[in-house]
One Martini backbone bead per residue (centre of mass of N, CA, C, O) as a GRO file, in nm:
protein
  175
    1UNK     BB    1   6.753   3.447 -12.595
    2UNK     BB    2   6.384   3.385 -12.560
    3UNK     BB    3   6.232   3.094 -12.499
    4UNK     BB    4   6.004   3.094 -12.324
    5UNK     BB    5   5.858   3.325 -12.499
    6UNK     BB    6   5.831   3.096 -12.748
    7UNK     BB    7   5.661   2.866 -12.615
    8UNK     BB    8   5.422   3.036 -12.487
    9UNK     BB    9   5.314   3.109 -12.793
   10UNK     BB   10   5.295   2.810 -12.890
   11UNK     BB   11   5.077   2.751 -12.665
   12UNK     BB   12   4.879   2.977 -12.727
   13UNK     BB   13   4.823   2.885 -13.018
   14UNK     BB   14   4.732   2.608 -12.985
   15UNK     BB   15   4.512   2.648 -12.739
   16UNK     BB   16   4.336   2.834 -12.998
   17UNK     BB   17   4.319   2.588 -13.220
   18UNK     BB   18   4.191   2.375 -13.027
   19UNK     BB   19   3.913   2.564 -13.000
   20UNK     BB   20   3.829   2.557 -13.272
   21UNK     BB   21   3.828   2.258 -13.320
   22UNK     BB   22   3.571   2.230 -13.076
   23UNK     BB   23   3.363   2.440 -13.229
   24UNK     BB   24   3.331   2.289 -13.463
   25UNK     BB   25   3.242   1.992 -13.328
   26UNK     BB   26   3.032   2.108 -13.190
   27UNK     BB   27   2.827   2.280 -13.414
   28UNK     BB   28   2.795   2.012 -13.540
   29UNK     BB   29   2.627   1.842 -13.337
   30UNK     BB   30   2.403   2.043 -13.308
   31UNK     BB   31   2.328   2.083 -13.602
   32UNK     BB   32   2.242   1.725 -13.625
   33UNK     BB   33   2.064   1.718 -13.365
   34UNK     BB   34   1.826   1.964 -13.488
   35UNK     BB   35   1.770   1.802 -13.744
   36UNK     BB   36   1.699   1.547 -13.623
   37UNK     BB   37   1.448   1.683 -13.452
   38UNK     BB   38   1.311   1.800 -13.675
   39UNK     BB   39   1.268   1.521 -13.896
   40UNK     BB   40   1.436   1.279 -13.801
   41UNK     BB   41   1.503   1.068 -13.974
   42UNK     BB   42   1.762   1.049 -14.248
   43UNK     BB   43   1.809   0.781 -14.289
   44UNK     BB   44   1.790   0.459 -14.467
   45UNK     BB   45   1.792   0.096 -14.505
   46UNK     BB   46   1.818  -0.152 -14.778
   47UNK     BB   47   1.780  -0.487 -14.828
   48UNK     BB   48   1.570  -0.524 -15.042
   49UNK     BB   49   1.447  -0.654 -15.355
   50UNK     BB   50   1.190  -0.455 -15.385
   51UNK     BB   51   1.450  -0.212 -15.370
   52UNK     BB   52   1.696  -0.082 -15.417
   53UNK     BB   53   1.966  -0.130 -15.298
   54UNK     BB   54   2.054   0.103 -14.981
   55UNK     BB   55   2.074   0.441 -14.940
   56UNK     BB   56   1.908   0.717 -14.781
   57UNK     BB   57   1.742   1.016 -14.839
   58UNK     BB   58   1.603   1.276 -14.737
   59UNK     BB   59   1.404   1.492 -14.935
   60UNK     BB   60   1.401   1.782 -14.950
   61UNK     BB   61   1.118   1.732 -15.112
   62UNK     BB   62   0.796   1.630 -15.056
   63UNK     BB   63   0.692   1.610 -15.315
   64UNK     BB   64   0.505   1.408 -15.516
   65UNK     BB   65   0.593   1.157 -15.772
   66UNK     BB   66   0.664   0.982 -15.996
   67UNK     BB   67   0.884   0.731 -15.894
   68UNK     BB   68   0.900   0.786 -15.596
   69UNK     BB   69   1.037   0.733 -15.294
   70UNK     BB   70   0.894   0.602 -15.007
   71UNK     BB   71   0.821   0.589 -14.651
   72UNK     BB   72   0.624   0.297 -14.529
   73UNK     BB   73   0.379   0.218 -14.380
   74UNK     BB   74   0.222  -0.038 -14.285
   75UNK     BB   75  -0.097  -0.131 -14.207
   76UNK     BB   76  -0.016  -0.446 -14.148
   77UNK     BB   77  -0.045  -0.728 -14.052
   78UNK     BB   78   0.217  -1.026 -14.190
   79UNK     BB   79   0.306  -1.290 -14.096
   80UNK     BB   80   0.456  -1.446 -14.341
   81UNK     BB   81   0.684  -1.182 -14.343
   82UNK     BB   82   0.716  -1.043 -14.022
   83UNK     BB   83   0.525  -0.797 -14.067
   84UNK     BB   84   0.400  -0.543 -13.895
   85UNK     BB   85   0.262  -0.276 -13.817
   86UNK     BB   86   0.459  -0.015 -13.913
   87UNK     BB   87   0.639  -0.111 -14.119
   88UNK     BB   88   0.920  -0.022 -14.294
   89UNK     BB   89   0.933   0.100 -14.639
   90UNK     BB   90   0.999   0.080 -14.979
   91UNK     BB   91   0.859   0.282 -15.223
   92UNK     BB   92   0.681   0.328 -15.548
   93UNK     BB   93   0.524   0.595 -15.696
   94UNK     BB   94   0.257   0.506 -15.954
   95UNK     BB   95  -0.034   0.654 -15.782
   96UNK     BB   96  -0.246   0.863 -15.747
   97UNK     BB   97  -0.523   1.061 -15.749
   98UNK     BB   98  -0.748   0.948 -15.980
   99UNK     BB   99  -0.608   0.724 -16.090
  100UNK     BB  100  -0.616   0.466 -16.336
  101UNK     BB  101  -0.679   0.116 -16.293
  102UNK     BB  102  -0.610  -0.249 -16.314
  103UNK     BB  103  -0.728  -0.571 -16.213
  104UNK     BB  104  -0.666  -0.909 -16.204
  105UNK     BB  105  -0.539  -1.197 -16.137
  106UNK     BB  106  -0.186  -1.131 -16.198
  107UNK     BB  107  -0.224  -0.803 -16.253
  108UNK     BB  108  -0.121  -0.476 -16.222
  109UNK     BB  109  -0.255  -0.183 -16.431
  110UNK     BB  110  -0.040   0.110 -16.489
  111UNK     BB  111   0.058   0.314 -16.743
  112UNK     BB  112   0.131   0.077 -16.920
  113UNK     BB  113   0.191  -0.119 -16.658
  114UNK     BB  114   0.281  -0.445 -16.559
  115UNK     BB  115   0.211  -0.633 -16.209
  116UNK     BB  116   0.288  -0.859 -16.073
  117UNK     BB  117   0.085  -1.138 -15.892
  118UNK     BB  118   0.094  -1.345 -15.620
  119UNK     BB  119  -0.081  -1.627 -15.508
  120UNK     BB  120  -0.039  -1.637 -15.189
  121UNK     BB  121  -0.053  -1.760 -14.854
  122UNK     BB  122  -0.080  -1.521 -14.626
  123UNK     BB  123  -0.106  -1.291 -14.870
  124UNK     BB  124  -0.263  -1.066 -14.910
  125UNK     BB  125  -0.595  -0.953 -15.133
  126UNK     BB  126  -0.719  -0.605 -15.175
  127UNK     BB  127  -0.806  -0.676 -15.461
  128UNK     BB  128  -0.991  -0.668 -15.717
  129UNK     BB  129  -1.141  -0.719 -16.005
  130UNK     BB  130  -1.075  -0.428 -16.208
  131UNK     BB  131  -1.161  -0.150 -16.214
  132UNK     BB  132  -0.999   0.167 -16.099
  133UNK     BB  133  -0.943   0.461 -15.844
  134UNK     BB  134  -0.757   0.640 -15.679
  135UNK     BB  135  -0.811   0.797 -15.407
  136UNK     BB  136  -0.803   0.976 -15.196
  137UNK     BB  137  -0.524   0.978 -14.973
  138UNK     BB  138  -0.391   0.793 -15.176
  139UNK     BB  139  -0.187   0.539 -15.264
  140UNK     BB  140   0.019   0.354 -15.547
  141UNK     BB  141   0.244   0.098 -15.460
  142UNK     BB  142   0.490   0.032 -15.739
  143UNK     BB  143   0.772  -0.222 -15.760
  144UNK     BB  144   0.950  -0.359 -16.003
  145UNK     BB  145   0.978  -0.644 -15.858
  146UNK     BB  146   0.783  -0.896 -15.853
  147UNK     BB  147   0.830  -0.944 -15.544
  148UNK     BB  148   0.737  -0.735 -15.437
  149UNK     BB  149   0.555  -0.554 -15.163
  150UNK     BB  150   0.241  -0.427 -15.214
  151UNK     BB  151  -0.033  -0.324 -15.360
  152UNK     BB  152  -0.083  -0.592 -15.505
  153UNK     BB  153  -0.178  -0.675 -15.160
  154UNK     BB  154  -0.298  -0.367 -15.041
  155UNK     BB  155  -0.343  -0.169 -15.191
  156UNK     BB  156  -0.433   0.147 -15.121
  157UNK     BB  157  -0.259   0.398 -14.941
  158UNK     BB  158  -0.276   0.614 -14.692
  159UNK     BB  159  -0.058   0.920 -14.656
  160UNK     BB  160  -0.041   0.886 -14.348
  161UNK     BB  161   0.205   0.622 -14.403
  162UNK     BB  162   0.397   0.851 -14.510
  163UNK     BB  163   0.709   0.976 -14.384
  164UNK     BB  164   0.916   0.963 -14.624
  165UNK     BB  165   1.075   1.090 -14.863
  166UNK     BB  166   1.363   0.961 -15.077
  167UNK     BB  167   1.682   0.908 -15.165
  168UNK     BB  168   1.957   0.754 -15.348
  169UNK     BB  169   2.304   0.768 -15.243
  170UNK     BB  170   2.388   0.423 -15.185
  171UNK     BB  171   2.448   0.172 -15.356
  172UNK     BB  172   2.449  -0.247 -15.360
  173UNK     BB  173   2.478  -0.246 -15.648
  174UNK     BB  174   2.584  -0.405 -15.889
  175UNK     BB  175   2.723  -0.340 -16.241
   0.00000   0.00000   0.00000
């Protein structure tokens, strides 16, 4: 019985087995690193009403659609509601460079859907009332819950406010 020879095995393969499992998490951090360093943040949270709430992930594909939420800076600052320019938001891509739309004294309307506007003091009122045009390199971002802040108060906003589309991955909302 050579006991020594049997321990000296099993310490060489713990080992090789621990250098395997550092190789495997340092290759990952690396991984995450590089990634992170190509797109920029990965992740966005969003906890605010006026689009689903929960965790976001950029999209494989940048190519925008109806419909596509997108994180979008701010063009400007609105002291009323303490959100400086630049600052980031999830807006859903509503109107496209071309399309047509309409401002009422109320409300905004493309493709025969209708976004409710509240006048209120503070809040920016970007729009006049009439048929409009999306211009090229703007979008109009309007979302779903009429509290949105977004086009309704700021008209369109221009391409290179666009940081990333992003896809809703985990939801905060109950059902």
């Amino acid at each position: 019985m050579n006991y020594p020879e049997k321990n000296r095995s099993a310490a060489v393969h713990a080992r090789r087995y621990s250098l395997k499992i550092c190789k495997i998490i340092l290759f990952l951090i690396v991984g995450i690193a590089i990634l992170f360093a190509v797109a920029g943040t990965l992740f966005y949270k969003n906890v605010s009403p006026s689009a689903p709430r929960g965790i976001y992930m950029i999209a494989p594909n940048q190519t925008l659609h109806y419909g596509d939420f997108v994180v979008v800076s701010l063009p400007m600052d609105v002291p009323k509601l303490n959100a400086p320019k630049g600052y980031p938001m999830i807006k859903k891509v509503q109107g496209l460079p071309g399309d047509k739309y309409r401002v009422g004294k109320d409300g905004v309307e493309i493709h025969g859907r209708k976004y409710k506007i509240y006048r209120l003091d503070g809040l920016p009122q970007k729009n006049t009332v009439g048929e409009h045009t999306v211009p090229q390199n703007q979008i109009l971002f309007l979302n779903d819950p009429d509290i949105s802040f977004d086009s309704r108060y700021l008209g369109t906003i221009p391409m290179k406010n666009i940081e990333k589309k992003v896809i809703l991955i985990c939801s905060f909302e109950k059902e």
